[in-house]
C-alpha positions in Angstrom: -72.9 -161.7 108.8 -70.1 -164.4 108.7 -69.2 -166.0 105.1 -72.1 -163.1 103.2 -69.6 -162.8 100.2 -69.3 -166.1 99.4 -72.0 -166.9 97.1 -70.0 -166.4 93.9 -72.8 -167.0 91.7 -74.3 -163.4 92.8 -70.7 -161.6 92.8 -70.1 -162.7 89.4 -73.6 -161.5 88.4 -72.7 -158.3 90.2 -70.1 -157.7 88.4 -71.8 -158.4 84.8 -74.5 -155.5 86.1 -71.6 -152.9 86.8 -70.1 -153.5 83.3 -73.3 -153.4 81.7 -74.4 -149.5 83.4 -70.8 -148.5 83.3 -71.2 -148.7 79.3 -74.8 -147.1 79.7 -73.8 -144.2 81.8 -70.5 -143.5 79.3 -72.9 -144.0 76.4 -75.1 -141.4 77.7 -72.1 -138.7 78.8 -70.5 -139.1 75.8 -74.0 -138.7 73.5 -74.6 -135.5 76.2 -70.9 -134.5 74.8 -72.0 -135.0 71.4 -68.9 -137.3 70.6 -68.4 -138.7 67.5 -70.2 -141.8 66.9 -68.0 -144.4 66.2 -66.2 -143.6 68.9 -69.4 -143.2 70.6 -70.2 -146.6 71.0 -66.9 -148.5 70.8 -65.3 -146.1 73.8 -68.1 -147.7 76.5 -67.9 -150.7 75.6 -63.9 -151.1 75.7 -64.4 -149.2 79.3 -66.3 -150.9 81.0 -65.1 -153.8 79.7 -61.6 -152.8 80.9 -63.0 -151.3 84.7 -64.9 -154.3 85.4 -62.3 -156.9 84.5 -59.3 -154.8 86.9 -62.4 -154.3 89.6 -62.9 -158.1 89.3 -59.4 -159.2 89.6 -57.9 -156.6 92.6 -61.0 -157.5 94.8 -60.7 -161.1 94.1 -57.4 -161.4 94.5 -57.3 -158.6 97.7 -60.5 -159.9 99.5 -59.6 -164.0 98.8 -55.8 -164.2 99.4 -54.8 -161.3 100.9 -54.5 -160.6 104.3 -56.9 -162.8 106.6 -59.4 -161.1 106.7 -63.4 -161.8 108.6 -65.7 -161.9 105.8 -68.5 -159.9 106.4 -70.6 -157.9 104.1 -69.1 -154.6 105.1 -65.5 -155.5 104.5 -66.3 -156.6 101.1 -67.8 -153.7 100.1 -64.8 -151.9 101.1 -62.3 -153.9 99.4 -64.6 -153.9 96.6 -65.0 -149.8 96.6 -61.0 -149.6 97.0 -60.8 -152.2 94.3 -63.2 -150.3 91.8 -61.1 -146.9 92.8 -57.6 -148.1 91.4 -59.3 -149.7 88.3 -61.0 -146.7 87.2 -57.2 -144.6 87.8 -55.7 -147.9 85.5 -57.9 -147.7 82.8 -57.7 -143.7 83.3 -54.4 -143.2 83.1 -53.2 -145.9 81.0 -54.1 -144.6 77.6 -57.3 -146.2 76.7 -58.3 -142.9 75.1 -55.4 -143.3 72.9 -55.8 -147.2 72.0 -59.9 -146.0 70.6 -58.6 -143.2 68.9 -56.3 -145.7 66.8 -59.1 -147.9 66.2 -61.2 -145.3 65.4 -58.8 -142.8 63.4 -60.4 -140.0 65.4 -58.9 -137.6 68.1 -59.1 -137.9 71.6 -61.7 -136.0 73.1 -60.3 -132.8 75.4 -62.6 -133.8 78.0 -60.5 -137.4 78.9 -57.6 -134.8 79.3 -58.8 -133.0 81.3 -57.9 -131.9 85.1 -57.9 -134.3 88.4 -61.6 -132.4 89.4 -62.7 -133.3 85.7 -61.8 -137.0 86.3 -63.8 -137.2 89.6 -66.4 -136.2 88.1 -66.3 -138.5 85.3 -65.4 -141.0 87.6 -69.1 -140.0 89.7 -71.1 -139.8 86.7 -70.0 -143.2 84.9 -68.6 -145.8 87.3 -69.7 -144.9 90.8 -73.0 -144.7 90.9 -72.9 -148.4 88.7 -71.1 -150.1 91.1 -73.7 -148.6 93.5 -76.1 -150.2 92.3 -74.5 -153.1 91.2 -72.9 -154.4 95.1 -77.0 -152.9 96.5 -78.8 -155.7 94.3 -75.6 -158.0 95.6 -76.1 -157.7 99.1 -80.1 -157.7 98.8 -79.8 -161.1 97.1 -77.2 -162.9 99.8 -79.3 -160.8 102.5 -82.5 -162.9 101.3 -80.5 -166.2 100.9 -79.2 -166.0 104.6 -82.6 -165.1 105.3 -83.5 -168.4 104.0 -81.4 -169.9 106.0 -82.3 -168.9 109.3 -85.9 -169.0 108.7 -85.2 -172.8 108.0 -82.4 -172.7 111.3 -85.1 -171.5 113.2 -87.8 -173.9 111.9 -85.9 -177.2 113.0 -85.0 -175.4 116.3 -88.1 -174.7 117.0 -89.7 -178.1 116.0 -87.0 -179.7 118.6 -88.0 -177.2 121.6 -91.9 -178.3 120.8 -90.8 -182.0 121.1 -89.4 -181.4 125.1 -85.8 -182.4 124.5 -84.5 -180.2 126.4 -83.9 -181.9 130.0 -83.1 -179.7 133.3 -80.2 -180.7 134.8 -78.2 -178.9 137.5 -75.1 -181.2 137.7 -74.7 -181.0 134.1 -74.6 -177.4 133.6 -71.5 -177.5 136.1 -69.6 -180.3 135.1 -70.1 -179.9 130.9 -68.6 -176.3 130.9 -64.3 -177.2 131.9 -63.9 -173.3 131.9 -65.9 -172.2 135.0 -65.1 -173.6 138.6 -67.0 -176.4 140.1 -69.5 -174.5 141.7 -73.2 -175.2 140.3 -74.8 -171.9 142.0 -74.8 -168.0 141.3 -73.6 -166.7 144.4 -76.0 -162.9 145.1 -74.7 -160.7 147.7 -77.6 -159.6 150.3 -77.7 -157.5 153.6 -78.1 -161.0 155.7 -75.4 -163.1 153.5 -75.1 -164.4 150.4 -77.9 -166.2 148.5 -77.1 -169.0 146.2 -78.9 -169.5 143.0 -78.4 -172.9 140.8 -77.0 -172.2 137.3 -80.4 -174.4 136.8 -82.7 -172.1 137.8 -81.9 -169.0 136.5 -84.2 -168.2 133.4 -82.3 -164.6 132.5 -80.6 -161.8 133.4 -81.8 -158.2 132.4 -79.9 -154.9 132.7 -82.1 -152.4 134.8 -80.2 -149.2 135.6 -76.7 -150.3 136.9 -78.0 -153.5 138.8 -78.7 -156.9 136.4 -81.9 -158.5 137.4 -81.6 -162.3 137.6 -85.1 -164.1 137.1 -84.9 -167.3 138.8 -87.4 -170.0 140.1 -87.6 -171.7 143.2 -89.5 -174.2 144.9 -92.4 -173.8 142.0 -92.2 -169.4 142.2 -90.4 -167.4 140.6 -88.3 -164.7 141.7 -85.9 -161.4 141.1 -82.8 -160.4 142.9 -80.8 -157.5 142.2 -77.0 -157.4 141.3 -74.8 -154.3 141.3 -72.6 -155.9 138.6 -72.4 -155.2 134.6 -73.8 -157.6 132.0 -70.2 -159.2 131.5 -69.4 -159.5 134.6 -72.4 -161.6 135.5 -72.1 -163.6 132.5 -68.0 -163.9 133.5 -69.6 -166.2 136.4 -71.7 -168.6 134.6 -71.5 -171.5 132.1 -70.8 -170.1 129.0 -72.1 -173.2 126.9 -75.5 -172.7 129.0 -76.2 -169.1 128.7 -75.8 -166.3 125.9 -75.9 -162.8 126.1 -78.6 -162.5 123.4 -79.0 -159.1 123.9 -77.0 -155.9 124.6 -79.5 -155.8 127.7 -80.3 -159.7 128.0 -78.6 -162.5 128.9 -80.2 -166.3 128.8 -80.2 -169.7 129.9 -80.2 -171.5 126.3 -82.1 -174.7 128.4 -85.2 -172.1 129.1 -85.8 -171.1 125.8 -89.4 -172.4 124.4 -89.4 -170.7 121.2 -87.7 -168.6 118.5 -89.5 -165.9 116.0 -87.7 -163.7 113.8 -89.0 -160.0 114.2 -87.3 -158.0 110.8 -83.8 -158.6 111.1 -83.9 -159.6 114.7 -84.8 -162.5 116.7 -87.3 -162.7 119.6 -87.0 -165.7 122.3 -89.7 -166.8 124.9 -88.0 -168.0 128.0 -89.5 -169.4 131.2 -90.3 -167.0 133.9 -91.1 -164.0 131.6 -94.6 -163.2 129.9 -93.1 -161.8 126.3 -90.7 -162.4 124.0 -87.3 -161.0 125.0 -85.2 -159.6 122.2 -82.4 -160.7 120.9 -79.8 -159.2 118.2 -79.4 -160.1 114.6 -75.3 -160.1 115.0 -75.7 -162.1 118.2 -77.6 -165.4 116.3 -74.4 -166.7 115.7 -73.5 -167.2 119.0 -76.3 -168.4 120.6 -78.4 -170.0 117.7 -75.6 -172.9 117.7 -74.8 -173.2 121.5 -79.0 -173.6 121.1 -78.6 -176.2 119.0 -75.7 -178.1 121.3 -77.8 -178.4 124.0 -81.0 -179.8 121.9 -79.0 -182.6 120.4 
């Protein structure tokens, strides 16, 4: 969800939406109070007007220059909620009631004056559920952009596993990847010794129980040995610009991989040795959609 609260187009519209119900929802608590009208309508507008512009400038200024920060859709929210929050006490407690009734010549409504339980309240019925709204239709709009994206990711991806370009090649699995030793081979423990598999051989590794299966082939057949070690640890032993964990229960060789399909908002990959699609998580794509990519060019 890297970079989601970028697209400042859709903020900015967000923010337009919030203002726009803020106003509604005082306009229609202030014509359930029976308010004068005058200040009936200029009170909502001069609100939201006042919320929206402190909401937009604290979670601006917070989210984009204050403490690094990842950017993902969540934070954002948060900042933006927290942001909202100390807008709604400014405009609150700043004497906006007091500016309208100048304007106006009218008195301030008791209600505005009212206790701390009375203002959360207010604050529920006329600038929460807005803002609600408002950062929902946000993050349905980047959701279906990224979508977008990665529908097109996947599309070139796939077009370059159909053309063949990926090449197996033991020697350069071991000598690309600095990090690991110089070892090209998986070592498995057994009764009788200790079987070596080549990094080039292994198609995945699946979490059964407490053992990780590794699918390899050999010699034309394919084959399953059984590891007592977890997930990380396995992967802790092998060429990290080769394989992926792609799964909370999955790890692959990226150079098996024949093809990508999104299932919802996850991913399925067909690799070599298996008979379905294994998955593979939404928040994982970043990780393994690009190493995917390394190899293929």
């Amino acid at each position: 969800m890297d970079d989601y609260p970028n697209t400042s187009f859709l903020r900015i519209t967000s923010y337009l939406l919030e203002g726009v119900l803020i106003g509604l929802f005082t306009f229609l608590w202030l014509e359930y109070a029976q308010m004068g009208k005058l200040y009936h309508w200029l009170f909502p507008v001069i609100v939201s007007s006042a919320i929206v512009i402190f909401h937009y400038l604290i979670a601006e200024i917070v989210y984009k220059f204050g403490i690094p920060i990842k950017r993902i859709m969540g934070i954002f929210w948060a900042v933006s909620f927290a942001g909202l929050v100390v807008s709604f006490i400014l405009v609150y407690f700043t004497g906006i009631c007091g500016f309208v009734c100048q304007v106006t010549g009218s008195h301030c409504p008791v209600l505005w004056h009212t206790s701390p339980p009375a203002m959360i309240a207010v604050f529920f019925k006329t600038v929460f559920l807005p803002w609600l709204i408002s950062i929902a239709l946000l993050t349905q709009g980047i959701l279906k952009r990224e979508m977008a994206k990665e529908l097109a990711r996947i599309k070139q991806i796939n077009d370059s596993l159909d053309q063949n370009k990926i090449d197996i090649d033991s020697q350069r699995i071991s000598s690309t990847d600095e990090s690991k030793t110089k070892t090209d081979s998986f070592s498995v423990p057994l009764k009788g010794g200790i079987r070596k598999i080549a990094f080039s051989d292994i198609y995945f590794i699946a979490v059964e129980d407490h053992y990780c299966k590794i699918v390899y082939h050999h010699g034309g057949e394919i084959y399953q040995e059984y590891v007592r070690l977890s997930l990380k640890e396995a992967l802790g032993n092998l060429p990290s610009n080769h394989f992926a964990q792609v799964h909370r229960s999955y790890a692959v060789n990226l150079q098996h991989v024949k093809h990508i399909k999104k299932e919802g908002q996850a991913y399925q990959l067909f690799i070599k040795g298996s008979d379905h699609f294994l998955p593979a998580s939404r928040h994982r794509a970043h990780i393994f959609l690009p190493k995917l990519q390394e190899i293929l060019n």
